[in-house]
C-alpha positions as CSV (number, residue, x, y, z in Angstrom):
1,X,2.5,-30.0,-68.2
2,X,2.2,-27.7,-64.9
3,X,-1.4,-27.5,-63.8
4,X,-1.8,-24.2,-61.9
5,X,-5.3,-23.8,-60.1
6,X,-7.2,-20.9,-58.4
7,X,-9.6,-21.2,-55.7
8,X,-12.6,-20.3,-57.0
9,X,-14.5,-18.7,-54.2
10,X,-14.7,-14.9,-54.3
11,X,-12.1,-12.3,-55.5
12,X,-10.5,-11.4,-58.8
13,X,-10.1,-15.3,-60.1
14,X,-10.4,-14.6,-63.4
15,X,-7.7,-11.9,-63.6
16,X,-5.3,-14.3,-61.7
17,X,-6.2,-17.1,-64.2
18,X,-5.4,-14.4,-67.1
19,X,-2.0,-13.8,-65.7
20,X,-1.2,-16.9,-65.1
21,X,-1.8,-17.9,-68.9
22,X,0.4,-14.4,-69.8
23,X,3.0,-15.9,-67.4
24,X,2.9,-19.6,-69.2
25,X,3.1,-17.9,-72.1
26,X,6.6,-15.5,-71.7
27,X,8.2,-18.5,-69.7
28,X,7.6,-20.5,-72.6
29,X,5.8,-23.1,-69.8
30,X,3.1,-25.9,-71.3
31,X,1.0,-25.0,-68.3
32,X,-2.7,-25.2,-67.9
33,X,-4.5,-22.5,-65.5
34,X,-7.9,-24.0,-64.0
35,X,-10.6,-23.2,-61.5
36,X,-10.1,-25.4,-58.1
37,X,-13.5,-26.1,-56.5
38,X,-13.0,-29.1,-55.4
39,X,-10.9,-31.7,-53.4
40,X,-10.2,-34.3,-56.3
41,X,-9.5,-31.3,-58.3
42,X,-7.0,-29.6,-55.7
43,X,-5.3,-33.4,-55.7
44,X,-4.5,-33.1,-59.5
45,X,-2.7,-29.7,-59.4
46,X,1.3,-28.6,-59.1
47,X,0.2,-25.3,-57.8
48,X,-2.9,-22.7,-56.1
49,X,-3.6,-19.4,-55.7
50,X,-5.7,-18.3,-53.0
51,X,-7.4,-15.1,-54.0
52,X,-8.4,-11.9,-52.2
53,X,-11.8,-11.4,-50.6
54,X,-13.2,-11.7,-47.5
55,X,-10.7,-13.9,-45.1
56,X,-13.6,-15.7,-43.2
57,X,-15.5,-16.9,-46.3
58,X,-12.6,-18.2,-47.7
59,X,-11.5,-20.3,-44.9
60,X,-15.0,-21.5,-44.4
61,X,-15.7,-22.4,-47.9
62,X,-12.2,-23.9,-48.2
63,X,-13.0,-26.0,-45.2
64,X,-16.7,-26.6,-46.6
65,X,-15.2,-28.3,-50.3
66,X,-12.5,-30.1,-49.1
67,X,-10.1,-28.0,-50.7
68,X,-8.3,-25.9,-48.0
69,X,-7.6,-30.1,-46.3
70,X,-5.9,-31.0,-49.2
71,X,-4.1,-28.2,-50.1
72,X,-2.6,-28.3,-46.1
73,X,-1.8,-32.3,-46.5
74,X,-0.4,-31.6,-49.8
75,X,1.8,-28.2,-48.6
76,X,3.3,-29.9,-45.6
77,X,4.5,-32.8,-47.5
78,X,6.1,-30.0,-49.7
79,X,4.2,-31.7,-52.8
80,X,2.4,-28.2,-54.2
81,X,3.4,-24.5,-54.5
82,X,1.0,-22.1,-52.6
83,X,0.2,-17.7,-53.4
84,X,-2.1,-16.8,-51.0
85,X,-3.3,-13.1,-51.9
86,X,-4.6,-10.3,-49.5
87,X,-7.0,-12.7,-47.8
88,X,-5.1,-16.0,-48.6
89,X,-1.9,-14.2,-47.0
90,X,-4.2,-14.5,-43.7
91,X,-5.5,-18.0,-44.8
92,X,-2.0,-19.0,-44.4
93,X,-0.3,-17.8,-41.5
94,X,-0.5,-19.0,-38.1
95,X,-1.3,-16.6,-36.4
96,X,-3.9,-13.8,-37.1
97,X,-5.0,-10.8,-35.3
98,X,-8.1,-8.7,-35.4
99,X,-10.9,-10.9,-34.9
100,X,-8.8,-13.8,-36.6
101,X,-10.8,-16.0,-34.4
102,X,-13.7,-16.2,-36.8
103,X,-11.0,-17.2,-39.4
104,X,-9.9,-21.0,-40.0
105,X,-6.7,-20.7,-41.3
106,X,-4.4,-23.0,-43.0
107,X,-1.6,-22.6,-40.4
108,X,1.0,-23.0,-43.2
109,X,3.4,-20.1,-42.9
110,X,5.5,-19.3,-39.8
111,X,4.2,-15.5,-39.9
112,X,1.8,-13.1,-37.6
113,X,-0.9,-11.4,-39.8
114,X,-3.1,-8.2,-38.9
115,X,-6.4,-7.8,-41.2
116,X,-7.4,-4.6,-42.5
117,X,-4.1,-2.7,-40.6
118,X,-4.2,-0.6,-43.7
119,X,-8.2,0.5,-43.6
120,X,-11.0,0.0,-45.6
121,X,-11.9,0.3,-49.1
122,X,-11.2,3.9,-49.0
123,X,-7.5,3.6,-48.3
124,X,-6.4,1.1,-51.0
125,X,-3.3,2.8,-53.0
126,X,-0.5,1.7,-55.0
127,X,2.9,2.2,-54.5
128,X,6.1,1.0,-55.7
129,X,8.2,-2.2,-53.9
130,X,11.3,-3.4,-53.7
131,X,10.8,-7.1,-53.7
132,X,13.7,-9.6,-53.3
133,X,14.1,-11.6,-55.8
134,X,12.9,-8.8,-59.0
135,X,15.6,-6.8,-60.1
136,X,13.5,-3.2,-60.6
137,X,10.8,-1.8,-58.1
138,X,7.0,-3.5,-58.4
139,X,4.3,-1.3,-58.6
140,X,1.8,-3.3,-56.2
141,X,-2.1,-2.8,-55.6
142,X,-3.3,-3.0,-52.4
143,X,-7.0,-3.4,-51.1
144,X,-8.1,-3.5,-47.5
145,X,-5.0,-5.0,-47.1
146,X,-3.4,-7.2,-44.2
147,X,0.4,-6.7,-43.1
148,X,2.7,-9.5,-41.9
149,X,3.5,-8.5,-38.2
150,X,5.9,-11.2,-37.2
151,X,7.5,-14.0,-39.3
152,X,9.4,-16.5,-37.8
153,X,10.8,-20.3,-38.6
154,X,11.4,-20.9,-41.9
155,X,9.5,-17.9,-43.0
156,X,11.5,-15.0,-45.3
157,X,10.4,-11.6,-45.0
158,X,10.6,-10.5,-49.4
159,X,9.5,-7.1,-49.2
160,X,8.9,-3.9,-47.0
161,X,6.4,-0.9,-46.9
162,X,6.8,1.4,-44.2
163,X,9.0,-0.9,-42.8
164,X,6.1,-3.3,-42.3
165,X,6.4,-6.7,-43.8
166,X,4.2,-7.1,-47.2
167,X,5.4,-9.6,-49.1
168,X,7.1,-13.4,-47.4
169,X,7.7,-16.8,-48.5
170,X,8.6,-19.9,-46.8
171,X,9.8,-23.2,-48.9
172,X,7.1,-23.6,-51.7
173,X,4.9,-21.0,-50.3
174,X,4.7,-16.9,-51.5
175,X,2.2,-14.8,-49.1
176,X,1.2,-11.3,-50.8
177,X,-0.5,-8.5,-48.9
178,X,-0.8,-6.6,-52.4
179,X,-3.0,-8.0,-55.6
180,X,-0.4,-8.9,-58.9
181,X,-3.5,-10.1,-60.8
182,X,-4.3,-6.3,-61.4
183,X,-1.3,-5.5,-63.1
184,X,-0.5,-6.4,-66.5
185,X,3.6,-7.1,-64.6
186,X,3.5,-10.7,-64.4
187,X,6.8,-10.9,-62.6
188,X,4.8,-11.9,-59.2
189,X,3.3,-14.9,-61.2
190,X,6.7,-15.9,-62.4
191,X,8.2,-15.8,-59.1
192,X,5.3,-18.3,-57.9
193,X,5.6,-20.4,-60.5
194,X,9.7,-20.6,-59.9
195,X,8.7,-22.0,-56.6
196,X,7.6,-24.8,-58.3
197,X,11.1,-25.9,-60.5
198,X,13.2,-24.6,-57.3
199,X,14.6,-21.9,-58.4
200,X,14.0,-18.4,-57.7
201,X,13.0,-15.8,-60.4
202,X,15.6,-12.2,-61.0
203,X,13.4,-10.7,-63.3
């Protein structure tokens, strides 16, 4: 059985632990979706989510419980598959802008992040995204959300929006600037969870 966590900090972890059951379910996947609060508990999983929220919390309660250490060890060894959301996209690049100085990151993805390049609250929108990988548009969410300046390495620009980067993934690891936990598509999930057997999702 696949054991799928999310970090339970701050954010919308309960819609990304319904979605991930919905995604179990149309894969036809014995998987288990838990809450990861801990750093035994981020040892006994095949796969996290890092929610959105506020990017400096995060790090520092992921640095606080252990969690963010052994999801690192665990990443680099290429031994668990990684989502970070909105604020885990900047929890796991390695190199942020705009005051990313108060934020620890994980240092996982070969990628340059901005925070808040699209605003505040007030300028969240949706729009529809071509995402590599999905064979029809995605309608994505997105929430004070970063962009992805610069990738580099290993890391895979999968989709565009105004020609900036919003959307990468590098080995095991998927970085979203947009939320798919408030959308009832769980083709975003699926493509995380492919990560995991090695394969990459057309859906």
């Amino acid at each position: 059985m696949v054991k799928v966590g999310v970090f339970s900090a701050q954010g919308a972890v309960t819609e990304h632990i319904y979605m991930l059951r919905k995604t179990f379910e149309e894969m036809d996947i014995q998987g288990k979706a838990i809450l990861v609060k801990s750093r035994e508990e981020a040892r006994e999983i095949d796969g996290i989510i890092i929610p959105g929220g506020e990017s400096t919390t995060i790090s520092r309660l992921l640095e606080r419980t252990g969690v963010g250490e052994a999801i690192k060890r665990r990443a680099e060894d290429g031994d668990i598959v990684v989502m970070g959301v909105c604020a885990g996209c900047i929890i796991l690049a390695k190199s942020i802008e705009d005051g990313g100085e108060k934020v620890k990151s994980l240092a996982l993805m070969d990628m340059k992040v901005r925070r808040n390049a699209f605003g505040r609250q007030r300028e969240s929108f949706e729009v529809d995204l071509e995402v590599k990988g999905l064979s029809k548009p995605y309608h994505a969410v997105f929430i004070r959300a970063p962009i992805i300046e610069e990738v580099f390495g290993k890391c895979e620009p999968i989709a565009y929006f105004r020609n900036k980067i919003v959307a990468a993934r590098q080995d095991k690891l998927l970085a979203l600037c947009f939320h798919p936990e408030l959308t009832e598509d769980t083709r975003i999930h699926r493509l995380f969870l492919s990560l995991h057997y090695g394969s990459q999702e057309n859906a």
